[in-house]
N, C-alpha and C positions, 0 to 999 in steps of 0.2 A: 347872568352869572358866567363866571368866567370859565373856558375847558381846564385850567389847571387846577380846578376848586370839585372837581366831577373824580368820582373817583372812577378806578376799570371794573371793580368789582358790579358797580351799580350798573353798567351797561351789561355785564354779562347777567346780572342776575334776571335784567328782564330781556334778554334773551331768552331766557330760560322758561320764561312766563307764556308758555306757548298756548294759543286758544287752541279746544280745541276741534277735530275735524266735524264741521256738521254731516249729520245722521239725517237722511232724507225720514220725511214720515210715509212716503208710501211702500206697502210691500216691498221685503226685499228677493222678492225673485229674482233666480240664475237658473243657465241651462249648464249643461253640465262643465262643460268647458268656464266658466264661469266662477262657479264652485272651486275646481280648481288652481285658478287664477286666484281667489280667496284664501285657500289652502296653502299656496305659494307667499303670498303675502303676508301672512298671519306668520308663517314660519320665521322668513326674513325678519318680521317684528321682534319676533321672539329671540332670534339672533341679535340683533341690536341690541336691546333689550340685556340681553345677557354681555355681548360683547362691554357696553357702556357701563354695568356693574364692577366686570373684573378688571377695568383699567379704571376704577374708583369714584362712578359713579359723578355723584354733584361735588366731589371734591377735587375731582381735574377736570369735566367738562360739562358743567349745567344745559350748555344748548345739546350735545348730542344726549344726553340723558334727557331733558324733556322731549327731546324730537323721537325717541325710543320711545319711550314710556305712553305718548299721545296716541303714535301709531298703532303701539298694541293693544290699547282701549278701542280705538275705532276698526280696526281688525276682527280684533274678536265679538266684540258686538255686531260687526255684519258675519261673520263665522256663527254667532249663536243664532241672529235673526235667515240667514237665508233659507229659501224655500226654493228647494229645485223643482225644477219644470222642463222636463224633457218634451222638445219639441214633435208633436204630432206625426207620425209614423208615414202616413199618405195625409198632406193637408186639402183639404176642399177649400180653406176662407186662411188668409193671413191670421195669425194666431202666435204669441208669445213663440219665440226659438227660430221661426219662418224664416226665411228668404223670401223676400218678394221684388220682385222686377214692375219697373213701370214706365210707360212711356207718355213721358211730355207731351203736350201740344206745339212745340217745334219739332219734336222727330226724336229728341235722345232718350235713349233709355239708361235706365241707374236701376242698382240691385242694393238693398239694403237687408241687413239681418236684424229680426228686433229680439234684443235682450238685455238683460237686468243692468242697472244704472252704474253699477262698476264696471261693467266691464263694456262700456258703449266707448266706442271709437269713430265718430264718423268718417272721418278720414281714410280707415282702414274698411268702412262700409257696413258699420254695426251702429245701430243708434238704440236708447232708452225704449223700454215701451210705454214709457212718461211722456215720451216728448210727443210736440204737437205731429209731426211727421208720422210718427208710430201711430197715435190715437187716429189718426185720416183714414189709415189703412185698417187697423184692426178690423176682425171683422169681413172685410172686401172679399169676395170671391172674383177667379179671372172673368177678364171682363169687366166688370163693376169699374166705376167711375169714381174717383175721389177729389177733395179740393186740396191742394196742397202748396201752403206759402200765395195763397190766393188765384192760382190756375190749380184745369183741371186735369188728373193723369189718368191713364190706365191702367189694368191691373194687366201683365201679360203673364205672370210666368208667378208660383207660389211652389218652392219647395223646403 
């Protein structure tokens, strides 16, 4: 078919058509800062959300109103599901909220934080406590040995 037989509204409409954000099924644990960051976001939604209503909704811009409207479904659903988990006061063993340090078998050492699946950054040095990295350590006290990405590291430092 030809582009002059297409009309605009029908592309816009399925822009509009936005999937939406998958909802992990495991716990949604946060530590508090986390929570936060949910609370931030949830608001923002709520803002958009509002904002794309009083400039008329699905009758001037379907994509920011579905992309509003998604966001505050999956907001609010990790806002109603989260369970906060304040990380252990003195840790003895890596444990949800931790900081743990570890050293390579070449020699470098990396500090990772493990907490809840929004709010993991690796890059910034926060990972899931889903992921396989997190599941290695759980658990480890200093000392203790783990396999991670198939070598094995140290546990040097837990705060």
């Amino acid at each position: 078919m030809s582009v002059a037989f297409t009309r605009e509204e029908d592309s816009e409409a399925a822009a509009a058509d936005l999937p939406d954000r998958p909802i992990s099924p495991h716990p949604n644990l946060v530590t508090p800062e986390g929570l936060a960051q949910l609370d931030a976001a949830l608001a923002t939604a709520r803002a958009a959300y509002s904002a794309a209503q009083a400039e008329g909704g699905v009758s001037v811009d379907r994509t920011a109103m579905a992309r509003a409207t998604r966001d505050l479904r999956y907001y609010g659903a990790r806002r109603a599901s989260a369970q906060l988990r304040a990380p252990p006061a003195r840790p003895d063993r890596v444990a949800f909220g931790c900081t743990v340090t570890f050293e390579r078998e070449d020699g470098r050492t990396q500090s990772f934080r493990i907490v809840g699946e929004d709010e993991s950054e690796p890059a910034a040095g926060s990972v899931s406590y889903i992921s396989p990295l997190a599941q290695a350590l759980l658990g480890k006290a200093v000392g203790d040995e783990a396999v991670v990405a198939g070598r094995t590291v140290e546990i040097v430092a837990i705060t």
